[in-house]
N, C-alpha and C positions, 0 to 999 in steps of 0.2 A: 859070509860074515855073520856073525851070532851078536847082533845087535837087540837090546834088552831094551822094549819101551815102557812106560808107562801107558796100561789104555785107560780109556773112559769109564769114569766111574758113574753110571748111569745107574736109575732106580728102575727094579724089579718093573713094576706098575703104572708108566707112567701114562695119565691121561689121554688120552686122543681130542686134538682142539683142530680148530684153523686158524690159520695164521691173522688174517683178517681181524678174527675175533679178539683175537690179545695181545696183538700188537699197539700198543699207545706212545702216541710221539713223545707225552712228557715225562714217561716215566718208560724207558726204550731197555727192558731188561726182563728179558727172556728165559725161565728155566723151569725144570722138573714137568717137561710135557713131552710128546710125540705127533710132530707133524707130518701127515702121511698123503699120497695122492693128491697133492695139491701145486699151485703155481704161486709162485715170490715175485713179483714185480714193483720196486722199492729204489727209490734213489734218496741218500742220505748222507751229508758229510758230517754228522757228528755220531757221536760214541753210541754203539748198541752192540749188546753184550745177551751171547745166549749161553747158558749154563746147563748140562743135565740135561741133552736136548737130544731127542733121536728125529734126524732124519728120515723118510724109509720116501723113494719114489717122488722126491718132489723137484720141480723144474723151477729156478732160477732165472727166469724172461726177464732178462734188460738189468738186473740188478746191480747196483753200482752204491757200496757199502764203504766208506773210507771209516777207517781207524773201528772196524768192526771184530770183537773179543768174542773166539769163540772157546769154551772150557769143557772138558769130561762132554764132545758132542760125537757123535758120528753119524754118518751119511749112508745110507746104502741104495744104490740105483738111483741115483739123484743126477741131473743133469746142470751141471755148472758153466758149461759152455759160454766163453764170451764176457762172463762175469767180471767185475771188477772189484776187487777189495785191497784197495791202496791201504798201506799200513797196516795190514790186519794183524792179530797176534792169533795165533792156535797152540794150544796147550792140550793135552792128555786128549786127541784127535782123529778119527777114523773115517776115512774114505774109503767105501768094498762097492768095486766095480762100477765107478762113477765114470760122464761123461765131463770132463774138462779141458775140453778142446779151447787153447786161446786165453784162458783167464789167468786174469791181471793180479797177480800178489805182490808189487813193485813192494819195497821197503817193508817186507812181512818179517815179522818174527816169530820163528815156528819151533814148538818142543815138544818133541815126545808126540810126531807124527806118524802118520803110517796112511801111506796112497796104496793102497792095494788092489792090484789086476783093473788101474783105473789106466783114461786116456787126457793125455796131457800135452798132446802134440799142441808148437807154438803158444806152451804156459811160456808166464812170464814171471821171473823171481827175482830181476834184477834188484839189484843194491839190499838182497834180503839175508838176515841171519837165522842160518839153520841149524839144533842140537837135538840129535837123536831122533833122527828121520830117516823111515827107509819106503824106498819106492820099491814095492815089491811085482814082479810082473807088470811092468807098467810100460806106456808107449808117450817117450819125452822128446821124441824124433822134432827137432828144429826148437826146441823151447831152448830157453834164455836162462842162463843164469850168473850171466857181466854185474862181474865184483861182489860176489859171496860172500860171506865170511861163513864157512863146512866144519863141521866135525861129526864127530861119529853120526855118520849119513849111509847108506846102504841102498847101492842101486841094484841090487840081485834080480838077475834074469830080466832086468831092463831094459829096453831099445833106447839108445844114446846118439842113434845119427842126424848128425848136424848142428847137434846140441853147442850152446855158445858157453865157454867157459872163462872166456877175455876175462883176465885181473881177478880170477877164483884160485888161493892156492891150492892144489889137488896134493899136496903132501900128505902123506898115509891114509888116501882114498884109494879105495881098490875097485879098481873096474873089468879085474879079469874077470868077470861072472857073467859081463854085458855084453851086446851086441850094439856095433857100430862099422862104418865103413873110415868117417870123417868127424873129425871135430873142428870147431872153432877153439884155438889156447895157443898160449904163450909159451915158447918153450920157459921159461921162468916160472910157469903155474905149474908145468908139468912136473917139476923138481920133487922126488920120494914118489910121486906115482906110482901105482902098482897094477899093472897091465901085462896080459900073456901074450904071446911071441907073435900069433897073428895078428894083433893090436900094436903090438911093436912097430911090426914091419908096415901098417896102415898109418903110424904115425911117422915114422923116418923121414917121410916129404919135411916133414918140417926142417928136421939137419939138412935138407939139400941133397939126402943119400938116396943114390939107384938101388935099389936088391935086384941081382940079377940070379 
């Protein structure tokens, strides 16, 4: 699938700081820097917004971010594992080769993403709205995504086993590219689906059909 994102519009030069140092609770707005080699450990239910933000190498311990805005940010070799960002929104977004084992994005709204050659086993997307997101090489084996609302989404060359797609319409989602044994779905979610023949025949249990 030739899916066309918008990525992160990030500046040439941007500072090198520590998180510690510029982060202020009353004024929770984050951008135009590079956080690098460092750890985040931060619990917060109100609004913090990073803008124009490079990632590169930093660990995420215990962080738990509700209604947290990220914009033009990407991650690279960052470990997000466990994380929780209830309500987050992501815009123009990159994650390259990140660890996301478990993290919580319940009720996220996410545009113009891209997870690439990241791990994402038992993420959680539940009740979240996705446009123009592709999980590129990614491993989503057992993660959550009960009652979606999907569109131009791209899971190319993605590992899909086990993955929960309860109350997600998969109409003109194409998953002949992915790898899976078993899903969790509806046959009413499956309805336009577009899956190739051994995918087919790996979903048939659901009609109750032998292939012999």
């Amino acid at each position: 699938m030739n899916l066309k994102l918008n990525t992160p519009k990030l500046s040439e030069d941007l500072p090198r700081v520590s998180f510690t140092d510029i982060f202020d609770e009353e004024n929770p707005f984050i951008e135009n820097v590079l956080i690098t080699h460092s750890k985040i450990n931060l619990e917060r239910d109100e609004l913090i917004e990073f803008n124009n933000v490079l990632f590169d190498n930093v660990t995420f311990t215990g962080t738990r971010l509700d209604k947290v805005f990220f914009k033009n940010c990407r991650f690279n070799n960052c470990d997000l594992s466990d994380t929780h960002f209830y309500e987050a929104s992501m815009h123009n977004v990159e994650f390259n080769k990140c660890r996301l084992i478990g993290i919580v994005l319940t009720n996220a709204r996410l545009q113009h993403v891209l997870f690439n050659q990241s791990n994402l086993q038992l993420a959680s997307f539940g009740n979240s709205r996705q446009r123009f997101v592709k999980y590129d090489e990614c491993i989503l084996e057992e993660s959550d995504f009960y009652e979606n609302d999907i569109k131009d989404i791209d899971f190319t060359n993605s590992q899909l086993t086990g993955i929960n797609f309860s109350e997600t319409k998969l109409n003109k989602i194409d998953l002949s590219e992915t790898h899976f044994t078993h899903l969790t779905v509806g046959l009413h979610d499956l309805r336009g689906c577009i899956v190739n023949e051994m995918q087919a025949i790996n979903l048939s249990s659901l009609l109750g059909i032998v292939v012999k």
